[in-house]
N, C-alpha and C positions, 0 to 999 in steps of 0.2 A: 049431714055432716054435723054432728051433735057441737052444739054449743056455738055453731057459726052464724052470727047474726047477717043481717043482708049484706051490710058496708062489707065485712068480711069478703062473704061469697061472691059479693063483686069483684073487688081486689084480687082474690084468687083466680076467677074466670078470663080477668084484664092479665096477668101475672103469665099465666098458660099462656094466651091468646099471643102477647107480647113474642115469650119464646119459641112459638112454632113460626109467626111473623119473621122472625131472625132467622132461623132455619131456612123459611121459602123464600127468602130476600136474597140468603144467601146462593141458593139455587138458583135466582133470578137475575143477578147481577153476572154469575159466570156464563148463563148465556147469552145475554145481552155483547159482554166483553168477549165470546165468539161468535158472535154473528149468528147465534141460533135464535129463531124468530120463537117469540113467546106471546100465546093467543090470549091468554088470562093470567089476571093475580088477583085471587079471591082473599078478602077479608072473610072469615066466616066460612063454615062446610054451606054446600049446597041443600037445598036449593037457591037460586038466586033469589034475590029481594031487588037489588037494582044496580045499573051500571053505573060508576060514578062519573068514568069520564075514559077517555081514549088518548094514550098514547107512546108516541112508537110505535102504535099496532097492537100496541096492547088493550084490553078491553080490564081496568082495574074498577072491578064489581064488590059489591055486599050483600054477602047471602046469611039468609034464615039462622040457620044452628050458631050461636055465639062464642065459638071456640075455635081458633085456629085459624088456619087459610090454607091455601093450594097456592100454585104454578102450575100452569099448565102447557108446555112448550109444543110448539107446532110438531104434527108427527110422533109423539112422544116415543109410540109403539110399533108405527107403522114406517121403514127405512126407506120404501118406496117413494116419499113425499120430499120431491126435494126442498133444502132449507130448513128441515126441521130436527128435531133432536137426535133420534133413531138411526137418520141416513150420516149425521155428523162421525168424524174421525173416530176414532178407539179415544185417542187421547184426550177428544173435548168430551166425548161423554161420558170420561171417568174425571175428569175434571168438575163438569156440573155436576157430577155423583155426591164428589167429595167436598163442595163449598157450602151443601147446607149444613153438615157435621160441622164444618170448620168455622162454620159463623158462631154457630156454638160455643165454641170453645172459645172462639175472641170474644164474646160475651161474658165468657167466665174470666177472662183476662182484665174484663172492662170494670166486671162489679168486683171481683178482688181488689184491683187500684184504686178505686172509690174509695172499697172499706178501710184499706190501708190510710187512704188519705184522710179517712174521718176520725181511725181510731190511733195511726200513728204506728212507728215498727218498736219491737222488743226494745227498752233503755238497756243496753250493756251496762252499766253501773246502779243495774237494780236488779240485777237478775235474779238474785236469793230474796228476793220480794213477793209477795202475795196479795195480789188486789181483788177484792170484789165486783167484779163485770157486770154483774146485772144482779136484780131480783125478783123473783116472782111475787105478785100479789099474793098474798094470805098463803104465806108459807109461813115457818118457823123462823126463818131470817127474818120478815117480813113486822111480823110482829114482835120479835126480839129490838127491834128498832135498825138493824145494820143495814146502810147504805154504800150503793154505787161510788168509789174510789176510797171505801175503806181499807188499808193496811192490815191484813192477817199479822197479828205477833204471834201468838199460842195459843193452844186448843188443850185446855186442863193442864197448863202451866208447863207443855212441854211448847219447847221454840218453834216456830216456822219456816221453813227457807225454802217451801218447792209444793208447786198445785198437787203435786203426787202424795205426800207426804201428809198436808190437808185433808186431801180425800181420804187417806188412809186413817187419818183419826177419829174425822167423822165415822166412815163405817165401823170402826171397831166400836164405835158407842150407839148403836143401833137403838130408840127407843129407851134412851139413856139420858136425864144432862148432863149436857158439857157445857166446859166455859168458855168464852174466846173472848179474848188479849186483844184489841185491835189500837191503831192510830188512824186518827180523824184530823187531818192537818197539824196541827201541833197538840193536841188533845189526846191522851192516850186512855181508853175506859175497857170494859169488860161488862158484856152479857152469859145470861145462861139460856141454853135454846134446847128443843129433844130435838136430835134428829130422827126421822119416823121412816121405818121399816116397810109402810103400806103405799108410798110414796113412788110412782113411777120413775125408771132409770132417768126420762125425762127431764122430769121437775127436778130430779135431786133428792139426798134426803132431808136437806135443809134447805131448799130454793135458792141459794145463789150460784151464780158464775162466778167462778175464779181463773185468775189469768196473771202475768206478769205487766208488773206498769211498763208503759208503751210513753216513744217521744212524736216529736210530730218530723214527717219527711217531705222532703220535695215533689213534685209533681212524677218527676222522671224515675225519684228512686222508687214510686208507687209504683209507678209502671213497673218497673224491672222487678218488684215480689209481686206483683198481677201475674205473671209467663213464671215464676218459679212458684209461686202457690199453685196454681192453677195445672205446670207438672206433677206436683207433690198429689194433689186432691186426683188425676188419671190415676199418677202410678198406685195410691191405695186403693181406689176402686177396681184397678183389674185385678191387683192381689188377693183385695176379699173375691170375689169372683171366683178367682183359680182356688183359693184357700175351700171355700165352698161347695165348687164342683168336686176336687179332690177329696173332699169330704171332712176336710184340718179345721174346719169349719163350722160349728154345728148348725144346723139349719134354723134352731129357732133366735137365732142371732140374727140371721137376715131374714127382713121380711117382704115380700114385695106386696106391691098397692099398686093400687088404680087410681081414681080420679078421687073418689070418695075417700080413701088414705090420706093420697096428699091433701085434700081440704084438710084433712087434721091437723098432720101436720103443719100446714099452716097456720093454721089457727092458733098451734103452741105458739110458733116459732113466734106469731104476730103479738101474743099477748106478752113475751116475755119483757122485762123492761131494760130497755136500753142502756148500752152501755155511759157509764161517767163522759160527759161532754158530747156526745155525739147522739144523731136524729132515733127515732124509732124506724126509718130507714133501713136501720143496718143489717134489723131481723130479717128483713123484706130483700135485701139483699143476699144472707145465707142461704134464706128458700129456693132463690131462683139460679146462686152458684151450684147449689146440689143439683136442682131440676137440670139447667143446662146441661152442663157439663155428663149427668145420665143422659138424657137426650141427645147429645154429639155421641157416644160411643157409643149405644145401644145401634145408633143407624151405622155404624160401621161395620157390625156384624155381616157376617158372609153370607146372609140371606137374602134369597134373591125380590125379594117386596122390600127391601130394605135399602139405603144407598150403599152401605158395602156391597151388599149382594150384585150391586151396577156394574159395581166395577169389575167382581170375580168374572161376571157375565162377558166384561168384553175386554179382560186380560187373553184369552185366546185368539182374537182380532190382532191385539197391540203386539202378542208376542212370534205368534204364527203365521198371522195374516192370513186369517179362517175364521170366517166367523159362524159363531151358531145359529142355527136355526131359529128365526126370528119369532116362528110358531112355536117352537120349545121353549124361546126366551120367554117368551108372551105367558105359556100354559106355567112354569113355573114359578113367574111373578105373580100369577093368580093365585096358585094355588097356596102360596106362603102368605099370599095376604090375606086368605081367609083363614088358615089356623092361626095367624097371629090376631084376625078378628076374634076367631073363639077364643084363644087366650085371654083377649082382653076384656070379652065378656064373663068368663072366669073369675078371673082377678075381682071383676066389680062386683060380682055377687057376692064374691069372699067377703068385700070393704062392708057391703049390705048386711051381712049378715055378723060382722063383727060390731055393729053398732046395736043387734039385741041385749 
C-alpha cells in the first residue's frame, strides 16, 4: 500500500477488524436475543490461536489471520440440530440475517453524530460563506500560507458566496495564477497560488477543503443528522449503483477495490489535515462511514453467501410454509461464496497491479 507507513497499516487493519466486529456482534446479539445458541465468536479468521474464555456457551476465541471475526451459531447449516440457527423459525433467521447489516448502519448513524458533534451543523446565517476545511501538506494552498477556518472572499477579485462557485473558478484557471481575497478573524489579506492540473481529483487542484461555516449542536440534534445523513449517504449509493449498472454512469467514475485500494485510500483520507477545531479523528471517521455503510448494503444483496441472500432463502418458509431444500440451501451458499471469493481475489490483483 505505497506510502503507508506501519502506524498507518495498523490503524487500517484495527479500522477493518473493528467493522466486521460490529457486523458479527451484530449477528451475535440477535441470536442471543432469540434463544439461538451460538458456539463461537472469533476475534480474527481462523486458524485458532487461543480460547479466551467461555461464556454463555460461547467459546470467545483469537485466531491467527488479523482481520475480521466470525459467529458461528449452533447448527448453522444443519436444521436437524435442535437449538440451533437453521432449525430456528423463518422469522428468527431472517432476523439474525438482517442485524449484522443493520449494526452497520447504526455504526454509520454513531460516526455521523460524533462528526456532527465535533464539527458542528450548517450556521444558517452564513450560508453565502466559504470556509477552508482542511489542507493538505505541500499543496499550493499549503505553501501559499492559507489555513483551516479561513473565509474565502474572491478568487481574482470576483466575489464568493458558494463551494460551487469556488470550485468553479479554481478550475477555470487550471495551471494559471489566481488570487484569493480571504478573512483570517478580523484580518482580511490575499495570496497568489497556481492551481495545478496534474493534481488528483483527490487532493484537489489546490489542496484545500472548502465547506460552509458550521455552529456547535446538542447531543440529540447530533443524533437526529446521524439517521438523516446516514439516509442521505444509502440513498446516493444505491443511485450511483443503479446510475452505473444502467449505464448513466460511466464506469471509470466508479472504481471498485479491495483491501489494497482501501489502504489507500486511507492513507489520503489519514493524511489530509483536519478540519478547524476539531481532532484528526474525523478523517478516520469518513473512512469508516464509507466502509460501513458499503459493508451494511453490499450484505443485503440477494445472494445467497450473503445476509440478504438469508433471508430470500427463507422468505418461502415465512410466506408459504415450505421450505427449501436444506441441501440446495447449502449447495447455493457454497457456491456464491466461492465466486464472490474469486471476485475478491480479482479485485486484489487489480489493487496489486495498480500500484506498478
Amino acid at each position: 500500500m505505497g506510502g503507508m507507513t506501519f502506524q498507518y497499516a495498523l490503524e487500517f487493519v484495527i479500522a477493518l477488524t473493528i467493522l466486521i466486529i460490529v457486523h458479527e456482534l451484530g449477528h451475535f446479539l440477535a441470536c442471543r436475543l432469540l434463544k439461538i445458541e451460538v458456539e463461537e465468536f472469533g476475534l480474527g479468521l481462523p486458524p485458532r490461536l487461543v480460547r479466551l474464555f467461555r461464556l454463555g456457551g460461547t467459546d470467545f476465541t483469537l485466531n491467527w489471520i488479523p482481520l475480521g471475526g466470525f459467529v458461528r451459531p449452533k447448527g448453522e447449516n444443519d436444521p436437524s440440530i435442535p437449538g440451533g440457527l437453521a432449525a430456528a423459525r423463518p422469522a428468527a433467521r431472517i432476523s439474525v440475517a438482517l442485524a449484522g447489516p443493520l449494526a452497520n448502519l447504526l455504526l454509520a448513524v454513531i460516526a455521523y453524530a460524533v462528526t456532527v458533534g465535533l464539527l458542528g451543523e450548517t450556521d444558517p446565517q452564513r450560508l453565502h460563506q466559504v470556509e477552508i476545511k482542511g489542507v493538505l501538506p505541500d499543496s499550493p494552498a499549503y505553501h501559499a500560507g492559507l489555513q483551516l477556518g479561513d473565509i474565502l472572499l474572491s478568487i481574482n477579485g470576483e466575489a464568493v458566496s458558494s463551494v460551487e462557485q469556488a470550485r468553479a473558478l479554481i478550475y477555470q484557471h487550471l495551471d494559471q495564477p489566481v488570487t484569493i481575497t480571504y478573512q483570517r478573524g478580523d484580518q482580511v489579506a490575499s495570496v497568489t497560488l497556481t492551481p495545478q492540473s496534474r493534481r488528483s481529483p483527490q487532493e484537489g487542484a489546490t489542496g484545500f477543503q472548502l465547506g460552509t461555516p458550521t455552529r456547535r449542536v446538542s447531543v440529540w440534534k447530533a443524533v437526529g443528522h446521524g439517521f438523516r445523513l446516514t439516509y442521505t449517504h444509502i440513498a446516493a449509493l444505491v443511485t450511483m449503483t443503479g446510475q452505473l449498472l444502467t449505464g448513466r454512469l460511466p464506469s471509470a467514475d466508479a472504481e471498485v477495490v479491495g483491501p489494497i485500494g482501501m489502504g489507500r485510500i486511507y492513507v489520503g483520507m489519514r493524511e489530509l489535515t483536519p478540519v478547524a477545531g476539531a481532532l484528526r479523528i474525523v478523517n478516520i471517521l469518513a473512512f469508516l462511514i464509507n466502509v460501513t455503510v458499503t459493508l451494511g448494503l453490499l450484505n443485503l444483496l440477494p445472494v445467497p453467501a450473503l445476509d440478504g441472500g438469508r433471508v430470500v432463502l427463507a422468505l418461502p418458509e415465512l410466506l408459504f410454509h415450505r421450505r427449501l431444500n436444506p441441501n440446495l440451501e447449502n449447495a447455493l451458499v457454497a457456491t456464491t461464496f466461492l465466486l464472490l471469493l474469486g471476485l475478491m481475489i480479482f479485485v486484489s490483483l487489480q489493487d496489486l497491479l495498480s500500484l506498478r
